[in-house]
C-alpha positions as CSV (number, residue, x, y, z in Angstrom):
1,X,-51.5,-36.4,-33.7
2,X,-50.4,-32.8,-34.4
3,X,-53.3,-30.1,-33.8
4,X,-52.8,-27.5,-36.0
5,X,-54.7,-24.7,-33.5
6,X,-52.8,-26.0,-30.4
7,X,-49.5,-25.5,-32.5
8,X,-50.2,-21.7,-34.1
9,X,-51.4,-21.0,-30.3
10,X,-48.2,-21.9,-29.0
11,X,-46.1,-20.0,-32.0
12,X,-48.0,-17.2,-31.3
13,X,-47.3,-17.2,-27.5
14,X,-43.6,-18.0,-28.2
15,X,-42.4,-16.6,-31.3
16,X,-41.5,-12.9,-30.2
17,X,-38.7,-15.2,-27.4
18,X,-37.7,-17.2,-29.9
19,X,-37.3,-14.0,-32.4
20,X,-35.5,-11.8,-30.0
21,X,-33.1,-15.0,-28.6
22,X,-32.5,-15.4,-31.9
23,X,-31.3,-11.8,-32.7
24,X,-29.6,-11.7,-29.5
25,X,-27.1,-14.7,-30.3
26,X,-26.7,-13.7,-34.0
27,X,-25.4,-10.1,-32.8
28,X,-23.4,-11.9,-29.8
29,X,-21.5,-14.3,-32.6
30,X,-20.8,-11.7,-34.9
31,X,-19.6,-9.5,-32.1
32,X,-17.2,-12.7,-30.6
33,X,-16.2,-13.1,-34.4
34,X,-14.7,-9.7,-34.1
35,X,-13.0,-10.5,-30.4
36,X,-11.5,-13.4,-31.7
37,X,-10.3,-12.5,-35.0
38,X,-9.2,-9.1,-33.4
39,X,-7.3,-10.7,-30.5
40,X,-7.8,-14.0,-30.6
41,X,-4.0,-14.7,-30.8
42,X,-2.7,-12.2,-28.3
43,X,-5.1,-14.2,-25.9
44,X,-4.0,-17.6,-26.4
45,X,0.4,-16.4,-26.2
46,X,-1.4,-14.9,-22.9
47,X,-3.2,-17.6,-21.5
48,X,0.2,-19.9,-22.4
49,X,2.1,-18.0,-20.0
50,X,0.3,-18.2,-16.6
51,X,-1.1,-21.9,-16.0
52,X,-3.8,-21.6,-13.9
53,X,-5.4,-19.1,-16.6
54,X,-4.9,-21.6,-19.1
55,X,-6.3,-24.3,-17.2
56,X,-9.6,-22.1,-16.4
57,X,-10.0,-21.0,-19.8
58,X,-9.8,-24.5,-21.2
59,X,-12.0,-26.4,-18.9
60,X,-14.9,-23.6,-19.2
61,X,-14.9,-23.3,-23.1
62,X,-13.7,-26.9,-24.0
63,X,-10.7,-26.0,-25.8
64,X,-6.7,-27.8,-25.2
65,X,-4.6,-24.6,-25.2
66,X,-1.6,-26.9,-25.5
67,X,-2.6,-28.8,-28.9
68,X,-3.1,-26.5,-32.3
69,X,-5.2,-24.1,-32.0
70,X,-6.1,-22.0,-35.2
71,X,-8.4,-18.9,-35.4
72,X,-11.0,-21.8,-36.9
73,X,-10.9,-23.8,-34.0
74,X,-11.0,-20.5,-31.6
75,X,-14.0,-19.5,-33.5
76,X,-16.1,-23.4,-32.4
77,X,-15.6,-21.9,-28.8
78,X,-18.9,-19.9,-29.5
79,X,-20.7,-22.7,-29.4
80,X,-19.7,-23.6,-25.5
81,X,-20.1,-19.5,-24.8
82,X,-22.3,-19.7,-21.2
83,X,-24.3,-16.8,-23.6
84,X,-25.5,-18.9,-26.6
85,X,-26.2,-21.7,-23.7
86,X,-28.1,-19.5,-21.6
87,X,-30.4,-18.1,-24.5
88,X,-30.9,-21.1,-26.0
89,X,-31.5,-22.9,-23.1
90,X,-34.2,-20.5,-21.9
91,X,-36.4,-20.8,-25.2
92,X,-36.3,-24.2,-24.9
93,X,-37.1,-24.7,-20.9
94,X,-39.8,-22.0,-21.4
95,X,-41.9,-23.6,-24.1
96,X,-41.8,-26.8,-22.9
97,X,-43.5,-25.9,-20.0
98,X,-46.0,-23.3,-20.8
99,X,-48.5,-25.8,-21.9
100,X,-47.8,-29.4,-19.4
101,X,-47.2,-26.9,-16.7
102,X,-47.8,-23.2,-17.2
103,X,-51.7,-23.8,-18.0
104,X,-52.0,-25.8,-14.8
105,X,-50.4,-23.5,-12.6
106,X,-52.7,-20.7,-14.2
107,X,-55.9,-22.5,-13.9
108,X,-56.7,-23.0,-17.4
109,X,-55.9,-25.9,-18.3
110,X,-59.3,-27.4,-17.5
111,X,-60.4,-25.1,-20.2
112,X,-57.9,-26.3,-22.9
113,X,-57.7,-29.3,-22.0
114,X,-61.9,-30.0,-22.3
115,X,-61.7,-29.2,-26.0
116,X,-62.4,-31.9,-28.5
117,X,-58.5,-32.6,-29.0
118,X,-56.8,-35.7,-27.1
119,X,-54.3,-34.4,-24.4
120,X,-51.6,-36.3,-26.8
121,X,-52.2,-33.8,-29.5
122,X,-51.5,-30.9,-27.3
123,X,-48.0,-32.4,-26.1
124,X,-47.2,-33.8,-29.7
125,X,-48.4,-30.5,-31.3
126,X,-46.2,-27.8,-28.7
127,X,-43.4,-30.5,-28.8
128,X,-43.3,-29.8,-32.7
129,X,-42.9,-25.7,-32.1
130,X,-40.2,-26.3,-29.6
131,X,-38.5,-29.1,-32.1
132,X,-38.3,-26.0,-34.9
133,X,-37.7,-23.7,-32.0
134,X,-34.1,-25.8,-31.0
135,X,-33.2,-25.9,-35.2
136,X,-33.8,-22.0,-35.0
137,X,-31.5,-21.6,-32.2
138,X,-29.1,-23.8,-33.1
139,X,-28.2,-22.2,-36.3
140,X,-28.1,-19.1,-35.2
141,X,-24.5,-19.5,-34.3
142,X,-23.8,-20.6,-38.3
143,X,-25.6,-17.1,-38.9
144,X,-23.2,-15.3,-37.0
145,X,-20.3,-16.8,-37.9
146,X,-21.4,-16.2,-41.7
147,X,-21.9,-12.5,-41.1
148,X,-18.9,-12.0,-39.3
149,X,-16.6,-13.5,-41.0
150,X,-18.0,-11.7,-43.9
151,X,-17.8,-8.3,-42.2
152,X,-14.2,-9.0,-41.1
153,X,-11.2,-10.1,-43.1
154,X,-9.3,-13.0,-41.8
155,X,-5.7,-14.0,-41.9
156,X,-6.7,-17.6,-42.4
157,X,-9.2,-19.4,-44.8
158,X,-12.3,-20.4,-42.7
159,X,-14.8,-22.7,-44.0
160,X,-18.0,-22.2,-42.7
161,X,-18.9,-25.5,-43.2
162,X,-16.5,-26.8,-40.5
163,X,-19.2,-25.6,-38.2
164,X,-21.8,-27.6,-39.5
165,X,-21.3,-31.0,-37.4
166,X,-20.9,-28.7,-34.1
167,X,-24.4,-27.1,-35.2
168,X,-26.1,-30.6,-35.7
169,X,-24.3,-31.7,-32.2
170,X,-26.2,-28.5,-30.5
171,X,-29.2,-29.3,-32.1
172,X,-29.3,-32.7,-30.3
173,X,-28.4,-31.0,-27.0
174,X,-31.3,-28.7,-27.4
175,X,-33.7,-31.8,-28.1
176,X,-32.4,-34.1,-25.2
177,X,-32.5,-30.7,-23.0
178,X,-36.3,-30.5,-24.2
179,X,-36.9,-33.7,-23.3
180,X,-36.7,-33.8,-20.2
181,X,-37.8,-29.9,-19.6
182,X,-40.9,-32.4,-21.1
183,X,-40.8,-35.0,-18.6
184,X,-40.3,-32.7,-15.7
185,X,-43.2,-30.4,-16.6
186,X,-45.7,-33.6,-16.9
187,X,-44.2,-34.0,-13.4
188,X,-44.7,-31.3,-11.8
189,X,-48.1,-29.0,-11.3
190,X,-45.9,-25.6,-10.7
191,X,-44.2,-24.2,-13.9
192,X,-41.4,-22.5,-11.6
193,X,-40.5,-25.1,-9.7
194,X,-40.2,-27.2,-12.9
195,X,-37.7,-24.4,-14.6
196,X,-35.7,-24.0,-11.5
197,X,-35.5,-28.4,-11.3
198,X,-34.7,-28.2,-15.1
199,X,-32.1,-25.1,-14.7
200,X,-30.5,-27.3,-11.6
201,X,-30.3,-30.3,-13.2
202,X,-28.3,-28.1,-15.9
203,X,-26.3,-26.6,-13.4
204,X,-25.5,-29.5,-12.0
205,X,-24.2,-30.9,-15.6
206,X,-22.1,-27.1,-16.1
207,X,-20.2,-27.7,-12.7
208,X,-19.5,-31.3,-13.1
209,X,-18.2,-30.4,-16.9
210,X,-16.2,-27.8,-15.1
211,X,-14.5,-29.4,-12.1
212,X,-14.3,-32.8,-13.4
213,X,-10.8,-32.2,-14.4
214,X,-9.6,-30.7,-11.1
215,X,-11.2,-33.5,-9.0
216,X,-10.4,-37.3,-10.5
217,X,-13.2,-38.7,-8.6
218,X,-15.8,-37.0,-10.3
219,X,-14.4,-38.4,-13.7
220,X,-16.3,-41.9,-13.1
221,X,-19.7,-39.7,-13.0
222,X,-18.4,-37.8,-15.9
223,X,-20.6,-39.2,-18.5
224,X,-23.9,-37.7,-16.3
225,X,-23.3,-34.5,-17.7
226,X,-25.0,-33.9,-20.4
227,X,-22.3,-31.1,-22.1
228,X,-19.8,-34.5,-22.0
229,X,-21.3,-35.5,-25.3
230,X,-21.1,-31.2,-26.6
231,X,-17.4,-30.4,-27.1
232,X,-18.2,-28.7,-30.5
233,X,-14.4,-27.6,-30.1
234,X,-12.8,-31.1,-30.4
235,X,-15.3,-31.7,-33.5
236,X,-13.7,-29.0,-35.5
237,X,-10.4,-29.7,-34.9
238,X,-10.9,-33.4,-35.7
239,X,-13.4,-32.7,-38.3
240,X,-15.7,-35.6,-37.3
241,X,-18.9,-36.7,-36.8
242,X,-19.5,-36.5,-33.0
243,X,-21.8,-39.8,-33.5
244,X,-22.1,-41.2,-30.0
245,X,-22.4,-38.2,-27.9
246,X,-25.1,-37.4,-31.1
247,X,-26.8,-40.7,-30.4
248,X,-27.0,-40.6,-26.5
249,X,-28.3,-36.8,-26.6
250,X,-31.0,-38.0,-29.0
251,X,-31.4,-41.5,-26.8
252,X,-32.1,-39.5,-23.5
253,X,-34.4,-36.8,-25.2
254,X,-36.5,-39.3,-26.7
255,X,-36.8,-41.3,-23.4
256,X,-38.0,-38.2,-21.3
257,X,-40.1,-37.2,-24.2
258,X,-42.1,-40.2,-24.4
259,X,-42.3,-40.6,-20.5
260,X,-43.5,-37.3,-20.2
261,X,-46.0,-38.1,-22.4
262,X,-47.3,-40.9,-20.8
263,X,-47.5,-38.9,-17.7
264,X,-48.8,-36.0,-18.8
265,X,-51.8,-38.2,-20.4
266,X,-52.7,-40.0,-17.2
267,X,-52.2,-37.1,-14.6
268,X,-55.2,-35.8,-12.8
269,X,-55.7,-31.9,-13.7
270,X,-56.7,-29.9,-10.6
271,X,-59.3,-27.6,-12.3
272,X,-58.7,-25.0,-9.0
């Protein structure tokens, strides 16, 4: 099922994003390491003292202000940083689509797509580089954590493995997130309008995370968002496998993935 040519093709058109993402949310951990072990503290006696600051900066990062919170559990916030979302969202929307979509909209996918190699193979064999792609990206938090907390000195013992779960949780984002970048790019001819519907549908699940708890109505629809099952936060300060929200991530990826697949093999190809 996996063509080897197809997948080296797509590393090659994708690996100096994924590289330079990569870099990018190493250097931004290690430089949050430093904010937070610097100031971390200072910032949450400030936050307790004016309510509606504490209420903003919980619902956009995940994090109860009013339970413990230790410079371990400051440090999970990374993980929920709109930064390390945004990069790592980006690689993942743009290789899903440069093949189902990108080649169509450029007019070459008649061309690729007349080869000897079953239209399967080419989604199985670029699903495989953005598979690695999502591991890449979501250890590259781990990275930076490990290098800066080995450039800094802390004032507390912080096990690195404590981040391990919210690392596997992120990976399983990134995969249902792919998934349905997948299913939406088998949909659609355009490869722009497929990012911007992917991007919406993710914007959609950010505001919904974020004013869920200021409107109770919108708690019933709650569990449409798809960072409902991410709150890396919580998982480091209970120290738990975040099984469920794991398994549904994985559940809808898988779904989207397969039904894009289906379409993508049975949609007509304009060849103009």
């Amino acid at each position: 099922m996996i063509n080897p040519a197809i997948f080296w093709k797509t590393t090659r058109d994708s690996a100096s994003l994924l590289a330079a993402t990569s870099l990018g949310m190493i250097g931004f951990v290690v430089l949050f390491v430093w904010a937070m072990l610097d100031m971390g503290e200072e910032l949450m006696n400030f936050l307790s003292k004016f309510g509606f600051l504490k209420k903003m900066f919980e619902f956009s990062f995940g994090i109860d202000v009013s339970k413990e919170v230790s410079i371990t559990v400051l440090l999970a916030v990374c993980f929920t940083h709109g930064v390390v979302l945004m990069l790592s969202w980006a690689v993942v929307i743009a290789t899903t689509s440069r093949v189902t979509a990108g080649e169509i909209e450029r007019g070459t996918a008649d061309l690729l797509l007349t080869l000897p190699v079953k239209r399967s193979e080419v989604y199985v064999s670029t699903t495989l580089f953005w598979v690695l792609a999502s591991l890449v990206l979501a250890a590259c938090p781990l990275v930076g954590l490990w290098i800066g907390l080995h450039l800094m000195e802390t004032k507390e013992v912080i096990l690195i493995s404590r981040f391990v779960k919210p690392a596997v949780n992120f990976f399983c984002l990134l995969l249902s997130i792919g998934g349905i970048s997948s299913l939406v790019a088998s949909c659609i001819n355009r490869r722009g309008l497929a990012i911007a519907t992917v991007v919406g549908l993710l914007l959609l699940s950010v505001v919904l995370n974020f004013v869920e708890p200021f409107i109770s109505s919108f708690e019933k629809i709650r569990f449409l968002g798809l960072l409902n099952y991410f709150r890396p936060v919580d998982v480091v300060r209970l120290g738990a496998w975040p099984v469920t929200e794991m398994t549904v991530l994985l559940g809808l990826g898988i779904v989207c993935w397969a039904v894009g697949l289906v379409v993508f093999d049975r949609k007509d190809i304009p060849t103009a």
